[in-house]
C-alpha positions as CSV (number, residue, x, y, z in Angstrom):
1,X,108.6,143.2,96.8
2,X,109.0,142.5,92.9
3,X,106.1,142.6,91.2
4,X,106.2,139.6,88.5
5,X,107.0,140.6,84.9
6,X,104.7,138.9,82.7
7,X,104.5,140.4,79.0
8,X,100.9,141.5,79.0
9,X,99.9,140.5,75.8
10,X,102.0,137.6,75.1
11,X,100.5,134.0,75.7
12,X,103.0,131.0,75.9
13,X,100.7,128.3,75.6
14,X,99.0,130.2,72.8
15,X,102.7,131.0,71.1
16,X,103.8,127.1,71.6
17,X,100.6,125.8,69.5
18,X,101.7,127.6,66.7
19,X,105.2,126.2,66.4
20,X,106.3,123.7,64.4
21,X,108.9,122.6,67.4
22,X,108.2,119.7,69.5
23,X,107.4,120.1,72.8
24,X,105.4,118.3,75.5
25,X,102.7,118.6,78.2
26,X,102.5,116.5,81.1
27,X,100.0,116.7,84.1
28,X,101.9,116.1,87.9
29,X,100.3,115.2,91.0
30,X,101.6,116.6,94.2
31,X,104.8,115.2,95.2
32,X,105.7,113.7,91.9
33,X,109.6,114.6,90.7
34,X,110.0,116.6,87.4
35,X,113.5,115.9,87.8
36,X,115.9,115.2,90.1
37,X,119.9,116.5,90.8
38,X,122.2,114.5,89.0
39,X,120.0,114.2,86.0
40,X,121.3,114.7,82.6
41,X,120.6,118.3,81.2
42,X,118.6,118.4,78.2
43,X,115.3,120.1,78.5
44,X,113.7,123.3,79.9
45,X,110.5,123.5,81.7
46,X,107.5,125.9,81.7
47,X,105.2,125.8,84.1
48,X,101.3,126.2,83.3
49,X,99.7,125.6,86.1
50,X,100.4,124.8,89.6
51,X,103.7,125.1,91.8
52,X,106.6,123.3,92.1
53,X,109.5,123.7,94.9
54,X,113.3,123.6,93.9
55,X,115.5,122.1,96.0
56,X,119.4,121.0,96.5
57,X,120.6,117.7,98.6
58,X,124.1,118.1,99.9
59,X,126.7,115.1,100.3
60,X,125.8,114.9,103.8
61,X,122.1,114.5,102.9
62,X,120.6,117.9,103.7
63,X,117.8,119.1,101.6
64,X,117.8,123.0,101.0
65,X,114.6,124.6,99.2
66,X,116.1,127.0,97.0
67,X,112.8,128.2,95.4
68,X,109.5,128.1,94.6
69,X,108.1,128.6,90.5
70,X,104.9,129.0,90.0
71,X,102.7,129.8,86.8
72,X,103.8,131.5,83.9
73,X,108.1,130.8,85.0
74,X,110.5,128.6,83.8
75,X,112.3,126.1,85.7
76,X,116.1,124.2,84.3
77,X,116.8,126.9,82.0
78,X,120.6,125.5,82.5
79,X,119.9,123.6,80.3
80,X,121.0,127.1,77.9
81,X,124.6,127.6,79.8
82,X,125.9,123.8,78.7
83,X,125.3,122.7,82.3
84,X,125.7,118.9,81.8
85,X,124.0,117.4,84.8
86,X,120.3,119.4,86.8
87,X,122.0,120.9,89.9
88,X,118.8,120.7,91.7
89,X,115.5,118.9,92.0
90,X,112.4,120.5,91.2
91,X,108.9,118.5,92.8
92,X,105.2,119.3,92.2
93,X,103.7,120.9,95.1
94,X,100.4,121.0,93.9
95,X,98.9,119.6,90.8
96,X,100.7,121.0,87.8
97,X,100.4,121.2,83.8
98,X,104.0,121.6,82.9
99,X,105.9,121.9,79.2
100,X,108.8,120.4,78.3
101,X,110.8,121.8,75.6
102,X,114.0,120.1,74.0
103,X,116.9,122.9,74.9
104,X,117.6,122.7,71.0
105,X,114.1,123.7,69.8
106,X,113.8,126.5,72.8
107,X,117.6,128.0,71.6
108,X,115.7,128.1,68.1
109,X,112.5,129.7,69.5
110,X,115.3,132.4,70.9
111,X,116.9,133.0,67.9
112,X,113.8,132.9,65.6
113,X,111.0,134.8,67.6
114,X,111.7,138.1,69.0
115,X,108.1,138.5,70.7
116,X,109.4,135.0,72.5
117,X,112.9,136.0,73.6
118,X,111.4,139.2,74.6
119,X,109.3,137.2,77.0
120,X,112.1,134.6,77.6
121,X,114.5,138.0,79.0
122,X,111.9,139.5,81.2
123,X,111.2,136.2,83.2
124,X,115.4,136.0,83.5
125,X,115.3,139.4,84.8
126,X,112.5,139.1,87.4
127,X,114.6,135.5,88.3
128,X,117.6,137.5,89.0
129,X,116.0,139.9,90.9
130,X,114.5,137.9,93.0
131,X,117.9,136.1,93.4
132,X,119.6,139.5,94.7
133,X,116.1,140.4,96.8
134,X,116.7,136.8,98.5
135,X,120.1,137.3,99.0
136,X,119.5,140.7,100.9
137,X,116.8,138.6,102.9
138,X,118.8,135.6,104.4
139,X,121.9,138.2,105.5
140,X,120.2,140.9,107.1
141,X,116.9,140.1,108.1
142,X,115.9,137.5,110.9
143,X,114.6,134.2,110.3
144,X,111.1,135.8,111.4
145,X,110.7,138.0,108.6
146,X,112.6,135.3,106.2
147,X,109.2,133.4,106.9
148,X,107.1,136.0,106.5
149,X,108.7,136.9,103.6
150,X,108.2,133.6,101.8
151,X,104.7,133.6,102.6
152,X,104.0,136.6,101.3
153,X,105.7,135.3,98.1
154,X,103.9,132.1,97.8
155,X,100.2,133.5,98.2
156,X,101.6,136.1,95.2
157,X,101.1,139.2,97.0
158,X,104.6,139.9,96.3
159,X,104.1,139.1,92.5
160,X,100.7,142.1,92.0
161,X,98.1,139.1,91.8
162,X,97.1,138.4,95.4
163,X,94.7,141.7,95.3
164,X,92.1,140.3,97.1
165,X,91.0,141.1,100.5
166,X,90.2,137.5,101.4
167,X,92.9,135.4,102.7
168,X,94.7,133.4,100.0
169,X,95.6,129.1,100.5
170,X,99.1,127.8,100.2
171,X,100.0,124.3,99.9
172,X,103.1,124.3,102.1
173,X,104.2,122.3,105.1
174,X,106.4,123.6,108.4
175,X,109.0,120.8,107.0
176,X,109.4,122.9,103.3
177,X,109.3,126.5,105.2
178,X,112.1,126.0,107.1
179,X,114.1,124.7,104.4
180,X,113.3,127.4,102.4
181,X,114.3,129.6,105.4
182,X,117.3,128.0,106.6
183,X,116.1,127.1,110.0
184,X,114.4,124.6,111.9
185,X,110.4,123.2,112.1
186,X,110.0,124.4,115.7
187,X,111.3,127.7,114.7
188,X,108.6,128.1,112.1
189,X,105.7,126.7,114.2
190,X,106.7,129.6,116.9
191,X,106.3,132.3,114.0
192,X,103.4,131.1,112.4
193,X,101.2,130.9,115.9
194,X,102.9,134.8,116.2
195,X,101.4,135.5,113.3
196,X,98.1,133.6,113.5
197,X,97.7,135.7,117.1
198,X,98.4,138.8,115.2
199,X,95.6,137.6,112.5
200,X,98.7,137.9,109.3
201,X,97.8,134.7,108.8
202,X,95.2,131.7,109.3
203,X,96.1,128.2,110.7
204,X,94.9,125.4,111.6
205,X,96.8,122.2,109.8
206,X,96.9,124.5,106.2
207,X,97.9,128.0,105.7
208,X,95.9,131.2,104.9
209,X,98.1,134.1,104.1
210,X,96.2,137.8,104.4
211,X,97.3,140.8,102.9
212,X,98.1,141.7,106.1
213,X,101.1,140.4,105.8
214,X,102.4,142.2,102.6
215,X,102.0,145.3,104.9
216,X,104.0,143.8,108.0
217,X,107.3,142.8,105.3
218,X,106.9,146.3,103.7
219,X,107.2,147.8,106.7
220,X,109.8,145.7,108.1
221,X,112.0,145.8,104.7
222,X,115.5,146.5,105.4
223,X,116.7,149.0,103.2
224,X,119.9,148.6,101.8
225,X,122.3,151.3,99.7
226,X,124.4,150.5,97.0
């Protein structure tokens, strides 16, 4: 699993305060839209607190969760590439403190503070990684480890925070898990009773992921040579 690659001396919220730049912070409730596809580009997001869920609609109308960010990432940094329109739409999935900065003043905060763009680069790295580690997920392994997977990843054992022994709450339906899986709700019910029976996980109308878990990916991980 990749562990998450926060600078460990370097506070964004601390950094941002300092700055002459504008930039913004805005509380969401669950559910509530930080934007949507189709929206103009002009803006990338930090996320403070909370979690939000990235998704992509099709033209026929099929909603695909590509991701989910969580504290400490960034979220529409295509906003950097000259993307003209937000290819996906990112949603609160808990209540979130999220920062808004102008792509303008963030290119400037790039180019101007090294301890910054160091920070900036590792959180693209550890995106890309998890792209690639992904990507090795939905083609060789099953759509039962898929989910397991993406448990593990949203209690953040996978990230090196979820050390504790107790078992840590998610805020995710069946509905989201599948789409983030690429299957369907029944599918995902089957696996977590499988795992609730095998005492990975707790359930009973919210999820409880234990560490449990980690273990059962880990030892399940395909590997793959170059």
């Amino acid at each position: 699993m990749q562990k998450h690659a926060k600078h460990p001396s370097f506070d964004v919220m601390k950094f941002l305060t300092r700055q002459t730049v504008g930039w913004t912070s805005s509380s969401y409730q669950a559910d509530r839209i930080v934007y949507s596809q189709g929206n103009p580009v002009d803006s990338v997001f930090y996320i403070h607190k909370g979690k939000v869920k990235v998704s992509v609609v099709s033209a026929s109308g099929k909603e695909v969760v590509v991701a989910i960010r969580g504290p400490d990432e960034f979220c529409g940094e295509g906003a950097l590439t000259g993307e003209l329109l937000r290819l996906t739409t990112v949603t609160a999935m808990t209540a979130c403190e999220i920062v808004r900065l102008e792509k303008e003043n963030l290119a400037g905060l790039l180019h101007n503070k090294a301890d910054f763009a160091d920070y900036f680069l590792r959180h693209l790295l550890t995106r890309t990684a998890r792209v690639e580690a992904d990507l090795v997920d939905q083609l060789f392994n099953s759509s039962e480890m898929r989910l397991a997977r993406a448990l593990v990843l949203l209690a953040n054992y996978g990230n090196g925070i979820g050390i504790s022994s107790e078992p840590i709450p998610i805020p995710v339906s069946q509905e989201t898990l599948a789409a983030m899986i690429g299957t369907t709700r029944p599918r995902v019910n089957f696996f977590m009773n499988k795992f609730r029976k095998l005492g990975l996980i707790d359930y009973n109308g919210k999820v409880e992921v234990h560490r449990a878990l980690l273990n059962y990916v880990l030892h399940e991980q395909p590997h793959i040579s170059d």
